[in-house]
C-alpha positions in Angstrom: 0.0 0.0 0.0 2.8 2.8 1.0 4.9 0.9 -1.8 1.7 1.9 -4.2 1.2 5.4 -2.7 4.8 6.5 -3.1 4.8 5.5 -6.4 1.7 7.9 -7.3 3.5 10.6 -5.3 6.5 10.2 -7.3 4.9 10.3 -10.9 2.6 12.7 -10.2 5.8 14.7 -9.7 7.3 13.6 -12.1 4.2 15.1 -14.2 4.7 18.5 -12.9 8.6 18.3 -14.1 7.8 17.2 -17.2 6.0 19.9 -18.0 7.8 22.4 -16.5 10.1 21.0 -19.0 8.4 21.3 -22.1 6.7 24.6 -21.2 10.8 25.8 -21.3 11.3 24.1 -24.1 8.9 25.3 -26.0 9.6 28.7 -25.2 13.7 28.2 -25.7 12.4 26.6 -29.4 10.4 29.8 -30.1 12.5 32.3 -29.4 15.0 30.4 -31.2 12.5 31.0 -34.3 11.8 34.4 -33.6 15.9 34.9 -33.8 15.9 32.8 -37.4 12.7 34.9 -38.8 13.8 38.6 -37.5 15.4 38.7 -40.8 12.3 37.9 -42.5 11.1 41.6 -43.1 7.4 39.9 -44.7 7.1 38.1 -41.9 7.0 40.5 -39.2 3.4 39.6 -38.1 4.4 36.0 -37.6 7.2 37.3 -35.1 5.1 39.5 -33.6 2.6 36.2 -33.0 5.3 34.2 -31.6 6.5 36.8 -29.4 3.1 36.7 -27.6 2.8 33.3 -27.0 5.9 33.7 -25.6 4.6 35.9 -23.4 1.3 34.0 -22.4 3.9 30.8 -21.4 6.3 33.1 -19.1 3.3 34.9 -18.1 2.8 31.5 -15.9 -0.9 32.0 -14.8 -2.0 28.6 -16.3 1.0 27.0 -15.3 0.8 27.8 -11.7 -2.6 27.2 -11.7 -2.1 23.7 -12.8 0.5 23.6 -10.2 -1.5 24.3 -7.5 -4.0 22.1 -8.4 -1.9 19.3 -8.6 -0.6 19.7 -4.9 -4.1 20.7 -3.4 -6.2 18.2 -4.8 -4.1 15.4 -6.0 -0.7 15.2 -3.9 -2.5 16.1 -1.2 -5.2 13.2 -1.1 -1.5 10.5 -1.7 -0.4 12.3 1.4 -4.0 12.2 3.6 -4.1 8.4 2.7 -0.2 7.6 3.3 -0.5 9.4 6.7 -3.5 7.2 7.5 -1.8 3.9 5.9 1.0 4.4 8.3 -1.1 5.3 11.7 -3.0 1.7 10.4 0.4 0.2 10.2 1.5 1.6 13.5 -2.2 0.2 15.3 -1.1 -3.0 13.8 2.9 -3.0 15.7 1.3 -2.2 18.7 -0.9 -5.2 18.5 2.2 -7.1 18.8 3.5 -6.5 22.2 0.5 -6.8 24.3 -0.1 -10.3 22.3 3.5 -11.2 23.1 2.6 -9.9 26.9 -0.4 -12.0 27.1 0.8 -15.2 25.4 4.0 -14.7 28.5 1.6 -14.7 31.4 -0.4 -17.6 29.8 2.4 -19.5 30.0 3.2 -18.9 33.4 -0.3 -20.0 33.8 0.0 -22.8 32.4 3.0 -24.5 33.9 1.9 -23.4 37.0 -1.5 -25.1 36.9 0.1 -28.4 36.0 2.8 -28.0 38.3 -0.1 -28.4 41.0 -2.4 -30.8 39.4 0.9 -32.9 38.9 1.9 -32.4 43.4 -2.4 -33.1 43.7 -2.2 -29.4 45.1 -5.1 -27.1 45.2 -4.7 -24.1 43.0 -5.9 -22.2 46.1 -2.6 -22.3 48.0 0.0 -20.6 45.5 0.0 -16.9 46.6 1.2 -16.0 42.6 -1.2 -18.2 40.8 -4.5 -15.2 41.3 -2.4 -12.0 40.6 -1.6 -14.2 36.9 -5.2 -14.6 36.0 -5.4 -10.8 37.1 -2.6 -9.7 35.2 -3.8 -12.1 32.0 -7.5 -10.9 32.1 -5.8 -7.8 32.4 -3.6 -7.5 29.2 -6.3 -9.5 27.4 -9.0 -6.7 27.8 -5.9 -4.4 26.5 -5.5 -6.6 23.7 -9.0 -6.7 23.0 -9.4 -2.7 22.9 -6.6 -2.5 20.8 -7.8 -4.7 18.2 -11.1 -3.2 18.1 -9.6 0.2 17.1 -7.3 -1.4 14.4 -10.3 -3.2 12.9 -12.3 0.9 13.0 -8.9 1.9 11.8 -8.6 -0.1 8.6 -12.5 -0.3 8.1 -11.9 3.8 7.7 -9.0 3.3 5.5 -10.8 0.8 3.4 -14.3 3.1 3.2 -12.3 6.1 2.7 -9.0 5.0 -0.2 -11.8 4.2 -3.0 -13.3 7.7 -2.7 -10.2 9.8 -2.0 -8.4 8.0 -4.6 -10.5 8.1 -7.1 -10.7 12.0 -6.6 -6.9 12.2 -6.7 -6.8 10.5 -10.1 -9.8 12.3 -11.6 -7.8 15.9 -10.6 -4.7 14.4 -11.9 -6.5 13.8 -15.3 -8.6 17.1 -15.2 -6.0 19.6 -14.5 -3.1 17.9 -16.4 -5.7 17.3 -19.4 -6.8 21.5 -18.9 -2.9 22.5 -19.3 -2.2 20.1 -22.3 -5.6 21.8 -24.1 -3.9 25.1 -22.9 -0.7 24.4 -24.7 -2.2 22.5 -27.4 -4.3 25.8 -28.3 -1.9 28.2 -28.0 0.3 26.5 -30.5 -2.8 26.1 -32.8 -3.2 29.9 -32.7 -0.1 31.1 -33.1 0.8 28.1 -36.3 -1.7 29.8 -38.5 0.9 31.6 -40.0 2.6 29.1 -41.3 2.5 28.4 -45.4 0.5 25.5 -46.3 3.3 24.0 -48.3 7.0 25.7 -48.1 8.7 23.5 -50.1 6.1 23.8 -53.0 8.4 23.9 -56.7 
């Protein structure tokens, strides 16, 4: 589960810095355009056109809106649901030591009570034998609260990672598919320039 969860941390990331990526790339590749076409004089419109969707990328608006999206709605949900993975995990370690407790003073228990039935003794006489059963009643109601509030613990978990995951993912796809239509138009607009065949004879 934490294995999983990391994972969608990571390339969700890993999203984010790839488009940071081509967002930089695309505006290095422009302006490396602009440069070639400056000496273009017909073409001065067309540089003008690339110089302002240069200026609507570095402008950043959609970008950091995407952004923030990404890390309210998506990286934060991975993060709600690893923090609640590992206080199940934790309920679960701390199941461990009251069982180990419990299975200890059974023991005890148990060798004493055929220690006696062995010597034909009466249980009655050992002045230990009653402060065990106390002590093992005692770490078994422990054990039994304990369990009860991993089984709420992972019944939570289990109700809640469906819902919060598939919110997570569905943010993910919006706002990443919202950015891509961003960029995707941009470039649309600003390609009408081009010549519908340059290398005509």
């Amino acid at each position: 589960m934490l294995t999983n969860l990391k994972k969608c941390e990571e390339l969700t990331s890993t999203t984010l810095n790839c488009y940071t990526t081509l967002k930089k790339t695309i505006i290095d590749n422009t302006e490396s355009f602009i440069n070639l076409s400056t000496s273009c004089k017909q073409q001065i419109d067309s540089v003008h056109s690339m110089e302002n969707f240069i200026r609507r990328l570095t402008d950043n608006d959609e970008f950091v809106k995407f952004n923030a999206q990404v890390h309210s709605d998506t990286l934060k949900c991975i993060e709600l649901l690893t923090n609640e993975t590992k206080v199940l995990q934790k309920a679960l370690e701390d199941l461990k030591p009251n069982q180990k407790s419990y299975d200890s003073v059974r023991k005890e228990i148990y060798k004493k009570e055929a220690k006696y039935a062995k010597a034909g003794k009466s249980l009655a006489e050992s002045s230990t034998y009653h402060k065990k059963t106390e002590k093992r009643d005692k770490v078994k109601a422990i054990g039994i609260t304990k369990q009860e509030e991993y089984n709420t613990k992972k019944e939570n978990l289990a109700k809640n990672i469906s819902v919060i995951m598939f919110k997570a993912y569905n943010n993910y796809l919006e706002c990443t598919a919202n950015y891509t239509r961003f960029l995707g138009n941009g470039m649309n607009e600003h390609a009408q320039f081009a010549s519908s065949n340059v290398f005509r004879e």
